[in-house]
N, C-alpha and C positions, 0 to 999 in steps of 0.2 A: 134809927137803923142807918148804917151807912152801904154807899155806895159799893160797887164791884167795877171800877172800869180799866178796860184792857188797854195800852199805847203799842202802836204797830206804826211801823213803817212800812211800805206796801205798793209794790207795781202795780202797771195798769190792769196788770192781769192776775191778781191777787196773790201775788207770790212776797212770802214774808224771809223766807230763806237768804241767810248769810248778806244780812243788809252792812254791814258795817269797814270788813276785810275778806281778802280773797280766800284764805283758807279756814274761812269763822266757822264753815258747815259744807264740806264738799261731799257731803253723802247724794249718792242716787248721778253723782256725774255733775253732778253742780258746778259750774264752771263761772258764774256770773259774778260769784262773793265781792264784797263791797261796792255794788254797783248803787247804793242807797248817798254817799259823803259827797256825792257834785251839787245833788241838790239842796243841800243845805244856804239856809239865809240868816239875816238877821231875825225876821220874824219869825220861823222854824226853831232856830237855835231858841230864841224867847220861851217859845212854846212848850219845849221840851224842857229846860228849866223849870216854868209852872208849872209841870204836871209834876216832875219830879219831888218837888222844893212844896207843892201843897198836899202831898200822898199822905198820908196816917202812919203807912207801912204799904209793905209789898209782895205780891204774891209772885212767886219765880219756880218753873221747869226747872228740871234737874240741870240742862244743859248752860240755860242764861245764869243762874246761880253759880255753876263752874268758872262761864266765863268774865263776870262779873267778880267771885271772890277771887279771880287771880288778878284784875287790875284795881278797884274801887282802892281797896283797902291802903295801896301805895301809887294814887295817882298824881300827879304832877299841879303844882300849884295852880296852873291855869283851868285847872278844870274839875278844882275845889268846892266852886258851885252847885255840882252834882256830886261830888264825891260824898261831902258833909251831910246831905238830907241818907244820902241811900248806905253809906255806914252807919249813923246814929239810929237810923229809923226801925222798927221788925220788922223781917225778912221772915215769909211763910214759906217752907220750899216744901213742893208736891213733890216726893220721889220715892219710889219701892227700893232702889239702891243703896242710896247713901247712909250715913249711918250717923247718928248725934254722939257725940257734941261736934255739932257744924264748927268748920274754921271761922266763918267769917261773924264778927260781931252783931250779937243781937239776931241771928238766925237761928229759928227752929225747922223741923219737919212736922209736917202734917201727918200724920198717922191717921189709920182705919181708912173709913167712908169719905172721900173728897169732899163729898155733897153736903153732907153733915159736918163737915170741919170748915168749910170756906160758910156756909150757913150761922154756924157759930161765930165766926168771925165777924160777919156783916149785922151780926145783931148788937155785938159790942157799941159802946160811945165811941166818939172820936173821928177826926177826919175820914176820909172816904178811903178804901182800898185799891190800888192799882198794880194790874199784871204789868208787867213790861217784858216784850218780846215775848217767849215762852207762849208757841203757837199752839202747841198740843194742849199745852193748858189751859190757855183762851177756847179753843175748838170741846174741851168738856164741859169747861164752865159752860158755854152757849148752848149744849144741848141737854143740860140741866135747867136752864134758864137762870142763873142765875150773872150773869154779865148785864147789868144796868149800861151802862155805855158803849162805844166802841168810838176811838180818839185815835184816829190815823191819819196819817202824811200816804197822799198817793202820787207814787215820784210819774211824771211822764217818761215811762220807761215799761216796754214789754219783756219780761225775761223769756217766755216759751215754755218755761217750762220749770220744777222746782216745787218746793213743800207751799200750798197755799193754806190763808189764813182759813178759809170756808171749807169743808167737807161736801163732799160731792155725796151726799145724803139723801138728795131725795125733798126735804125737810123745806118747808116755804117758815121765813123767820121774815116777819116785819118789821122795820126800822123804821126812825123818824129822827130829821135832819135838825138838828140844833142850833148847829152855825158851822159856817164854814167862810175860808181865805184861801187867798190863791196867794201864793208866794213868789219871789221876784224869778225863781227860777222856774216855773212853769207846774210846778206842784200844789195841789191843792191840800189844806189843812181843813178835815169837817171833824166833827162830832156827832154819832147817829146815837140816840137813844133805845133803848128796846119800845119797841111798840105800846102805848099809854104811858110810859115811861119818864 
């Protein structure tokens, strides 16, 4: 059975929204957009690469899939290293909207039951499954239980306020810390587990 694990990049205050560029997500008044690209390092960059470059395939929100199939597919030589795994690779996208035949290669939709579609998924052979970005859809998976990892960059950075990775639920979920680095920029890189996990 393989894996389910989510990569988030993530304030100190659990906010996952619009890490990348200023207008990647300005819903709700979002003003902080790309406050995530200072922190980056060598080590970080590494990191991200691995997850990337060892995935099976990929599970993506309707929104990360948009904004993904508009750069991946024609991105710049430098940055070919991630481009290569997450074009070549499946691409699962969870979305009521969109409609198939997806643009981007080797993309499907997940139709019906989530639950029963990413279940099926994790019972197949082959490398482990990883969400990237795509909060809403980490925030289901986890309260299905089915997210095995959580693999986050927590930038020292408070935004105030914004779409966070956790749901204010109510819901007590136990973790277990796997490993963790601190990076030269003041960021820490852990891995928590699900609980027995």
């Amino acid at each position: 059975m393989r894996k389910l694990i989510a990569n988030e990049w993530m304030t100190l205050d659990g906010v996952v929204q619009a890490p990348s560029y200023a207008d990647e997500d300005v819903s709700g008044g979002f003003g902080h957009g790309g406050w995530h690209a200072r922190y980056f390092d060598e080590l970080s960059m590494n990191w991200v690469i691995e997850n990337v470059r060892g995935a099976g395939g990929y599970l993506l929100g309707r929104g990360t899939y948009e904004i993904f199939a508009a750069h991946w597919p024609k991105a710049p030589e430098e940055q070919q290293v991630l481009a290569e795994p997450l074009n070549a690779l499946p691409k699962y996208v969870a979305s009521t909207t969109l409609d198939e035949p997806l643009g981007w290669q080797n993309s499907r939709l997940l139709r019906g039951d989530i639950g029963a579609a990413v279940r099926t998924l994790k019972a197949e052979e082959g490398k482990d499954l990883h969400v990237i970005g795509s909060p809403g859809l980490v925030q289901s998976l986890m309260v299905l239980g089915l997210v095995d990892e959580l693999r986050l960059m927590i930038d020292p950075v408070v935004a105030g306020g914004g779409k966070r990775l956790f749901r204010d639920d109510g819901a007590l979920r136990r973790l277990r810390l796997a490993d963790s680095q601190v990076t030269s920029t003041g960021a820490i890189i852990a891995t928590y587990a699900a609980a027995g996990g």
